[in-house]
C-alpha positions in Angstrom: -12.4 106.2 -37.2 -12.3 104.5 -40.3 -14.7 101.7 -41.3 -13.6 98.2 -40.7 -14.3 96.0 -44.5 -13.2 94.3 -47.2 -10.2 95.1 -49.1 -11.0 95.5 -52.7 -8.9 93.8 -55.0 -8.5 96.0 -58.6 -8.4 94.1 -61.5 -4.9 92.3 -62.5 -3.1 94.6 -64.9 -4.0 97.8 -63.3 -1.2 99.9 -61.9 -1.4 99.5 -58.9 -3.1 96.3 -57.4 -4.8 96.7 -54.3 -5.2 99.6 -51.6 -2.5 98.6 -48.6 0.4 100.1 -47.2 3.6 101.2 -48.8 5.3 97.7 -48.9 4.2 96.1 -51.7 2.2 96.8 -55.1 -0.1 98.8 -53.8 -2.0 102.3 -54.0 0.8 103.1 -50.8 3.5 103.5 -53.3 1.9 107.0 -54.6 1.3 108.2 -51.0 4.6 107.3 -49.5 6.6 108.5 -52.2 4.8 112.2 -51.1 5.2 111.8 -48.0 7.7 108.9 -46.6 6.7 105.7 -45.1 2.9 105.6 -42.7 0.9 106.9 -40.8 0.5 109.4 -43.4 0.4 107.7 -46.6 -1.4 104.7 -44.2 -3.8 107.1 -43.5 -4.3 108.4 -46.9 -4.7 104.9 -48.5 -7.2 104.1 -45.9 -9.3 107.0 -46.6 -9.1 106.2 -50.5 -10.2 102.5 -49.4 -13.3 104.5 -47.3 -14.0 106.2 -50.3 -13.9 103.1 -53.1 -16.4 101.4 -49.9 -19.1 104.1 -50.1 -19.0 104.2 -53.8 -16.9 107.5 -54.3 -14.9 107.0 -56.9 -14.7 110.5 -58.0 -13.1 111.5 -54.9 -10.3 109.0 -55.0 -9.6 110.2 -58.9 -9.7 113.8 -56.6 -6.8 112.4 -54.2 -4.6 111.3 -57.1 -4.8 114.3 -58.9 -4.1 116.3 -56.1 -1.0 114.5 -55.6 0.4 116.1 -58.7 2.0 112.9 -59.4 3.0 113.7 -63.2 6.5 114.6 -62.9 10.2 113.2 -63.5 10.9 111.3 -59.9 7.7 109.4 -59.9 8.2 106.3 -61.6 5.5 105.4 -64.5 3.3 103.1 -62.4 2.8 106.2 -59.7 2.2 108.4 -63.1 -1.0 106.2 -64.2 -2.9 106.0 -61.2 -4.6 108.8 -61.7 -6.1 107.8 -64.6 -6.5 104.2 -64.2 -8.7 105.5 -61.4 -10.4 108.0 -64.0 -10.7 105.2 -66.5 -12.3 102.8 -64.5 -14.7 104.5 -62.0 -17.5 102.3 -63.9 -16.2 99.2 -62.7 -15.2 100.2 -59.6 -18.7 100.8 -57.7 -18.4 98.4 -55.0 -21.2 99.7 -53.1 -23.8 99.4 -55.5 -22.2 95.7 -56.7 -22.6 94.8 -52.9 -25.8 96.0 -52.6 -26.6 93.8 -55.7 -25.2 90.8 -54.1 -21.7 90.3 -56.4 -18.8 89.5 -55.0 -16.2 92.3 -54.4 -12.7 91.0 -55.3 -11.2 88.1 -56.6 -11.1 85.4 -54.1 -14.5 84.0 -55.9 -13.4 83.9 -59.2 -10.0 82.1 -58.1 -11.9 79.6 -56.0 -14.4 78.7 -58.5 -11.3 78.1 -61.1 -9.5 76.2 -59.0 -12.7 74.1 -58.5 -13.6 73.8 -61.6 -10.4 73.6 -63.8 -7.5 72.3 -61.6 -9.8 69.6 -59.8 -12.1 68.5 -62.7 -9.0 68.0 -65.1 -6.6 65.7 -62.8 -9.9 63.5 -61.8 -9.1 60.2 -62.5 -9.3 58.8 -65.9 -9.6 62.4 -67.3 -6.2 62.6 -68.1 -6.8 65.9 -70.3 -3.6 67.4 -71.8 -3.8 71.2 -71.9 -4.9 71.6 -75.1 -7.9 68.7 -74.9 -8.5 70.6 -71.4 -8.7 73.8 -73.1 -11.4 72.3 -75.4 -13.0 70.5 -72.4 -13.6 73.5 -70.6 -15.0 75.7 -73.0 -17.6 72.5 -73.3 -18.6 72.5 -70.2 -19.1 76.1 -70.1 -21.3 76.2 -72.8 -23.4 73.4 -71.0 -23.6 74.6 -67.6 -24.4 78.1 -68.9 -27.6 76.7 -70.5 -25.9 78.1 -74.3 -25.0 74.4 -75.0 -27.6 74.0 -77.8 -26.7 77.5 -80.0 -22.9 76.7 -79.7 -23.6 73.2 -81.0 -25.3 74.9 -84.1 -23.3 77.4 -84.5 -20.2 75.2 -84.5 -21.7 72.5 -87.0 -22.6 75.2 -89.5 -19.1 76.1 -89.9 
């Protein structure tokens, strides 16, 4: 029986967004074009998320190939799995980034944006336009990053 976890989220841009079933943008659409609609292509997309988990990237890359995807029916966005999976194996070691405390998908990231950017620009008397807000932010990310002081020189040399 599969593991029970977290559903990594891949980076936006990739080909395929996300390892869930066939109905949507996901690593499904390879699968159930092969084989129809679940429990196979389920089943196969939950063993590629059990794989991604344990930090086996490889064999994922392995599945795709297999599924000899490069051919005339399969639209373009099935085509480049395999080698957005290839590409990327790097940045795809959830395991290790677990065991290293890092978050594993994007929920963080969005949060702390919301936080910091949508909330922190529409305080009262703020009033920043986007392109003071722009500006703003980059500020405050120099500050609260501790580089505050080598931005400031580098940007009054210029």
């Amino acid at each position: 029986m599969a593991q029970t976890h977290y559903r990594p989220e891949l980076p936006r841009g990739a080909p395929n967004r996300g390892l869930v079933a066939c109905d949507g943008p996901s690593l499904g659409r390879g699968p159930c074009g092969v084989w129809g609609t679940p429990p196979t292509a389920q089943d196969w997309a939950e063993q590629q998320l059990d794989y991604l988990w344990h930090d086996q990237v490889a064999a994922v890359v392995t599945a795709w190939v297999d599924l000899d995807l490069q051919q005339p029916q399969w639209p373009a966005l099935v085509q480049e799995a395999p080698d957005y999976f290839g590409t990327n194996q790097e940045r795809m070691r959830y395991g290790f980034f677990r065991t290293q405390g890092y978050p594993i998908g994007s929920g963080t990231v969005e949060s702390t944006a919301n936080t910091v950017v949508h909330h922190r620009r529409r305080r009262p008397g703020r009033g920043w336009a986007r392109t003071n807000g722009q500006a703003m932010l980059a500020g405050l990310s120099e500050l609260h990053s501790g580089r505050f002081e080598y931005a400031w020189l580098r940007l009054s040399k210029n």
